[in-house]
N, C-alpha and C positions, 0 to 999 in steps of 0.2 A: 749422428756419426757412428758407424761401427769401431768399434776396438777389439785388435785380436788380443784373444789369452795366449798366454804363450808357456812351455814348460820354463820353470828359470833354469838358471843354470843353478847346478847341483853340486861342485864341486872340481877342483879342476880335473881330474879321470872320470870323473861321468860322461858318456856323450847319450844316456838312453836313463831311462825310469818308467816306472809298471803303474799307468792309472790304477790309483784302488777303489778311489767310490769320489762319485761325484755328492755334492752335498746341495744342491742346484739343480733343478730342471728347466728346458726350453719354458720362455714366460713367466719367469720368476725375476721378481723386482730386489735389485741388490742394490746396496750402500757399501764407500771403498772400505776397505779391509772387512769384508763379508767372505768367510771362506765358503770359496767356489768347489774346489776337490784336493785328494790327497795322492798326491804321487810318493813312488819309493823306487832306492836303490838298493844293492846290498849295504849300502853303510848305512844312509840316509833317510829319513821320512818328513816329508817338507809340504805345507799347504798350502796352496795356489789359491791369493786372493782375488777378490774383484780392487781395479786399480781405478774404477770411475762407480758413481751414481746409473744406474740405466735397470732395461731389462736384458737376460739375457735370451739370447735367438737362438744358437743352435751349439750342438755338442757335438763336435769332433773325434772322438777317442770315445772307447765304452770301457766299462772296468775288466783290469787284467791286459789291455791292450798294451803293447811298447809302444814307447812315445820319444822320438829323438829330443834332447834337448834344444830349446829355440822354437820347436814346432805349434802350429798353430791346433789349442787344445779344444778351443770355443770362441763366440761372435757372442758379443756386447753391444746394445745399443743402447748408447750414452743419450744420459737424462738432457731433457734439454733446457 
């Protein structure tokens, strides 16, 4: 089963955050709370974990990219 990443939500005035680095590449095997990458805002710097066991397949966003909140950041393919 795939799982998207998604930006979380950041705050209630955030609607956008700046991927900084992914900490993860395509084919890399995670366990949940395995941090996947680190987005920012002006206030905020928040790590986006893995929320399943899997590998992950594909990156969405490259660093420095804007990212709406909600948005789809990566494709997880939950362990089975």
């Amino acid at each position: 089963m795939l799982i998207e990443i998604r930006v979380p939500a950041l705050g209630h005035d955030a609607t956008e955050a700046i991927l900084v680095i992914w900490h993860r590449q395509p084919g890399d095997t995670v366990a949940p709370g395995d941090p996947l990458a680190d987005v920012m805002t002006d206030k905020v710097n928040v790590e986006v974990e893995s929320p399943a066991a899997g590998t992950l397949v594909e990156l969405r966003a490259a660093p420095d990219d804007r990212v709406a909140v909600g948005a789809v950041i990566a494709t997880l393919e939950a362990a089975s």
